[in-house]
N, C-alpha and C positions, 0 to 999 in steps of 0.2 A: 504493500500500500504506500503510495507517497506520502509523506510526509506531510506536505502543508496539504493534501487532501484533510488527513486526518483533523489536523487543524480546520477547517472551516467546518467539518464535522459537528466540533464540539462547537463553533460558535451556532450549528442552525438547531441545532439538537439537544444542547445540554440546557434543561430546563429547571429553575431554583439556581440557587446559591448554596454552595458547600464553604466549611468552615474552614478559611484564612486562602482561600481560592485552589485548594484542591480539586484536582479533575477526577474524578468520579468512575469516569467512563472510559475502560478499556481499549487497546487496539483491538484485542483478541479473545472478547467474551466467549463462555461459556455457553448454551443454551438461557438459564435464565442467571441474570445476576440481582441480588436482593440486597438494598441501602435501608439501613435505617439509621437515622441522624436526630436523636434526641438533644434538644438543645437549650439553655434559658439562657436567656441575658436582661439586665436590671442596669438601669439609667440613674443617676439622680439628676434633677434639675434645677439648680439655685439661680432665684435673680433677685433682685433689689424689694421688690415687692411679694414675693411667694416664695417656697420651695416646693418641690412633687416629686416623686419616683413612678418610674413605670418600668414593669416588668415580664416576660415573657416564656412561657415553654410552650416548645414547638416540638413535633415530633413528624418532621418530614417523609414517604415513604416510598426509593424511586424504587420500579421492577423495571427490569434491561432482559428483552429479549432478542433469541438470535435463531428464528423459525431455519436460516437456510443461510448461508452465506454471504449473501448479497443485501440481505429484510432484517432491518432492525425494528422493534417496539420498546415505547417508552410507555410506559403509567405513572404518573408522580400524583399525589397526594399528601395535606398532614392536617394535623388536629394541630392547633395551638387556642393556650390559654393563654391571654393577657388581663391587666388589671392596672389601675392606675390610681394613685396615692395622695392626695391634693391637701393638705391641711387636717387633714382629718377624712374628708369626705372619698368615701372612694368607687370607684366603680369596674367594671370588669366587660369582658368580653370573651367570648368561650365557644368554639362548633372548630369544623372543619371546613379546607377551605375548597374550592374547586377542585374538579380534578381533569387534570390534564393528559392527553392522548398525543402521539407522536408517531409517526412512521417513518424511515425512511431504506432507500433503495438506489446502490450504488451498479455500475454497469461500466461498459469499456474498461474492463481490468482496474475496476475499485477508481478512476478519475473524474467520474461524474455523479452525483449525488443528486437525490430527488427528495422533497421529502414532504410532509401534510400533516397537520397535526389540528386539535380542537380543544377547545376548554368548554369544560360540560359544565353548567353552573347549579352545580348541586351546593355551594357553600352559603352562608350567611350574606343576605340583604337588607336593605329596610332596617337600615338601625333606627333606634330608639334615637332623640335630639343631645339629651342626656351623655350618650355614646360619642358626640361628634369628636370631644376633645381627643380624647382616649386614642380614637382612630386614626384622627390628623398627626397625631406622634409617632403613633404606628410606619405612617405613610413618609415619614420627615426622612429626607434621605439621608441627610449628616448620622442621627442615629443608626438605621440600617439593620431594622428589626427584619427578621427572615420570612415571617409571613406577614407584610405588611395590609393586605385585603384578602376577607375569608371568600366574599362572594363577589363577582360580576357578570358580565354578561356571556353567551352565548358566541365564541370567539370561531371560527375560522382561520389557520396560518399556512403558507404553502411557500414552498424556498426548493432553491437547486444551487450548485457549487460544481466547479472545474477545478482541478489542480494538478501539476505536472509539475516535475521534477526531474533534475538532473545532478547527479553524485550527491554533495553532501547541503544542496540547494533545493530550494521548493518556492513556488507559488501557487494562487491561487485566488481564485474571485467568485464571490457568494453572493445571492441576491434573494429577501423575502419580504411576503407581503403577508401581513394582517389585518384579517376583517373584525371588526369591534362591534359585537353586540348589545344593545342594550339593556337598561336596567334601572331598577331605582334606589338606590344608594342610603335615602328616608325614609323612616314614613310617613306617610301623607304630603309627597313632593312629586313633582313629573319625574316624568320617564329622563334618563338621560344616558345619552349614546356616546362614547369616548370616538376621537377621531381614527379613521383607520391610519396604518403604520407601513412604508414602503422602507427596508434597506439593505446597504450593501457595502459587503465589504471585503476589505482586497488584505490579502494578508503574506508574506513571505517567510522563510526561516532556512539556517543554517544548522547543522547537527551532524560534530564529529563526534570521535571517541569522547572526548573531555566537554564540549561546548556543546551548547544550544543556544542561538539566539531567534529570536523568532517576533516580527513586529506585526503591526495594524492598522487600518484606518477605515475605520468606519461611519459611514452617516447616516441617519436615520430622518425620514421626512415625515411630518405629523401632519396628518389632515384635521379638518375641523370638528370641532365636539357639539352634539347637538342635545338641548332640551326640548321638549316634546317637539320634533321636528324641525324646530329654529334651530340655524349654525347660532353658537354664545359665544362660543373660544377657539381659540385655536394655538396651542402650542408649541416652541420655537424648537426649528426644524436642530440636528443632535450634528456634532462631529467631534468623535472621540479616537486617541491615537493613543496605539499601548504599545509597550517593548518591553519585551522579558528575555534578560540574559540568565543563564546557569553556568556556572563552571566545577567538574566535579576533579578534587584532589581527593585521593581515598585515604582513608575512609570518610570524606567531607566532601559534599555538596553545599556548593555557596549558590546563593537567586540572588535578583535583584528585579522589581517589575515598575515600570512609571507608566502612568494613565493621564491622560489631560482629555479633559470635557468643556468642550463647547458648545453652550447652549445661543442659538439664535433667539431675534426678538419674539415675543407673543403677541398674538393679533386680538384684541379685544373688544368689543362692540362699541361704534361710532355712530356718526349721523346715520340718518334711513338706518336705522339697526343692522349697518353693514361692518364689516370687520376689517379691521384697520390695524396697522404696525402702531404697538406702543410707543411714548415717546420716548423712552429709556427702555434700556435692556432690564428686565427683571429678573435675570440669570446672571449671577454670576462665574468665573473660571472657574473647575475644579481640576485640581493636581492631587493624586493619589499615587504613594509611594510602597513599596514594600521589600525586607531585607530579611531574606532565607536562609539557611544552613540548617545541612541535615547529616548527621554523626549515627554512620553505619555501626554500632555496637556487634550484630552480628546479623548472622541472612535474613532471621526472622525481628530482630529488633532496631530500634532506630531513633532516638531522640531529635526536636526540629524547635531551636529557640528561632523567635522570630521579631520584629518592630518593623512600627508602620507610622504615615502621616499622612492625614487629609487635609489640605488647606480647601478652604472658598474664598476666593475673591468678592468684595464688596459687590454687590450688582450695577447699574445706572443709578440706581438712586440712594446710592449710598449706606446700602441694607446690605445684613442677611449674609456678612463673610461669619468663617468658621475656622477653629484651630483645634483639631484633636490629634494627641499621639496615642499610642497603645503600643504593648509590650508581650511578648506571650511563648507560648509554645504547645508542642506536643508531642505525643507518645506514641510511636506507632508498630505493631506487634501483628503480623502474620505466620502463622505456625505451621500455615500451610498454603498452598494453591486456591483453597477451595474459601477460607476463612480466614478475615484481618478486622482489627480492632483499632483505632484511633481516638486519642484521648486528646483533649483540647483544651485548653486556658486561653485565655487573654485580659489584661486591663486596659482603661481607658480614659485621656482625662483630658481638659481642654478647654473651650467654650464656643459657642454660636449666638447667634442675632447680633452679628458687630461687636461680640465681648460685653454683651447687654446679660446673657445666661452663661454660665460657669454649669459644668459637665463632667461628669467621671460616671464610670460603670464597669460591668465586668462581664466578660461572656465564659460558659463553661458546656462542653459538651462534645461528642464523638460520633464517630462514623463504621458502622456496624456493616460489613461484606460478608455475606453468606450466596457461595456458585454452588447452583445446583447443574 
């Protein structure tokens, strides 16, 4: 299999977040392979006028099938419990959330990839008003809770990838479209439709004995969001660029990954209820960093200390930058082919809203592989 095939693989395919950006998913699965990623993480929120904590357990649950060589299937689901802490008063939030379907089907000796997937929206809708804060915290991306929405709508996604390669080089170019179904998000509020999502992206990598470097660029174009049939919004289109180098001296594995996030302007309703470029960016840059090493103890064990940094830059109007570091690691124990266990820590500390809220938290939890 090529290399940077593999790679776009995981960008059309790998669906959730795994803990400290572990990939999940095999070159060479099994018939079925079984993830379970039990996980909580707990926030505290200090600012001048409040304090609150909110906190979370999730138990994500991917199944990885391999009917034939060429056909892969994904199921991802999870149940998470959240709750959140406000002075006294508290509230919660509790169900499972959508679940999700993936296909895909590779051809011409594994350099062409197809692939279709759905979100079935069996999760949690129609929150209570009560709920909204709760959920908008959820959703905060500086934080970076793992099931940020239990329910939406009825999605449709369908993507294809090319990749070729030559000795210890690879490319490759990916491209998918999401259809956005509606839903109602309150209760007792209209119907509202998220805008659909077209993207693509081009990815390269190098990989000898000792290195991997392997880079990206991706954009994503956001169509309009509609409440009962009226466009209201519309979201600024994405261009993100990531590069991750590895260098292994043994018994040591050194990473290192940088991400930068461009968010374009948002369009939001103007004269004649038409949609219009805001007059400032409401987005601001994010640069996300990450610094790996992983200490082969022996074949089945492996320790992984690790530290990370996410800045946000101030937006257009002077809001809404962010500074958190975190520190961590983990423990990673496969005894066999069939079964591996990963332990996980991390802390977290900093601030957002412009250094208006002061931040720390802690996340704790693993990644359970059972091949049958």
């Amino acid at each position: 299999m090529s290399r940077a095939f593999l790679l776009s693989v995981l960008v059309l395919c790998f669906i959730g977040s795994t803990a400290f950006g572990q990939v999940i998913f095999t070159s060479n699965p099994q018939a079925v392979n079984t993830y379970l990623m039990p996980y909580l993480q707990n926030w505290k929120l200090d600012s001048q006028n409040e304090s609150k904590s909110v906190s979370q357990f999730s138990m994500p649950l991917f199944i990885n099938l391999r009917p034939t060589d060429n056909l892969r299937l994904w199921i991802v689901d999870s149940f998470s419990s959240s709750s959140l802490d406000k002075s006294g008063e508290k509230n919660s939030l509790t169900g499972i959330s959508d679940t999700k379907i993936k296909a895909s089907y590779s051809m011409f000796d594994q350099r062409f990839l197809l692939t279709l997937g759905a979100n079935l929206p069996i999760g949690k809708e129609k929150l209570d008003q009560k709920k909204l804060e709760l959920a908008n915290l959820l959703y905060n991306e500086v934080l970076g809770f793992r099931v940020n929405k239990l329910g939406t709508g009825f999605d449709l996604n369908a993507g294809m990838a090319f990749a070729m390669d030559a000795g210890p080089y690879g490319v490759s170019v990916s491209t998918s479209y999401l259809r956005r179904g509606s839903y109602t998000s309150v209760k007792d509020s209209s119907e509202y439709k998220p805008g659909n999502e077209l993207g693509i992206v081009t990815a390269f990598d190098m990989i000898t004995d000792r290195t991997l470097l392997n880079g990206d660029v991706a954009y994503t174009h956001y169509g309009s969001d509609e409440v009962s049939g009226t466009k209201s919004f519309k979201e600024g289109d994405e261009l993100r660029g990531k590069i991750l180098v590895t260098f292994r001296i043994d018994p040591v594995i050194l990473g290192l990954s940088l991400a930068d996030t461009i968010r374009m302007k948002n369009q939001i309703e103007g004269a004649n209820n038409k949609l219009t470029a805001e007059e400032n960016n409401s987005h601001g840059n994010r640069l996300d960093t990450i610094l790996t090493s992983q200490y082969l103890i022996t074949r089945q064990l492996s320790v992984s200390p690790l530290a990370g940094l996410t800045i946000v830059a101030d937006n257009g109007y002077g809001k809404g930058s962010a500074f958190v570091w975190n520190v961590g690691g983990s423990v990673q124990f496969a005894p066999n082919r069939d079964a591996s266990v990963s332990l996980n820590a991390k802390y977290l500390k900093g601030n957002m809203e412009s250094g208006d809220v002061d931040v720390s938290g802690f996340e704790v939890g693993s990644i359970i592989l059972i091949r049958f």
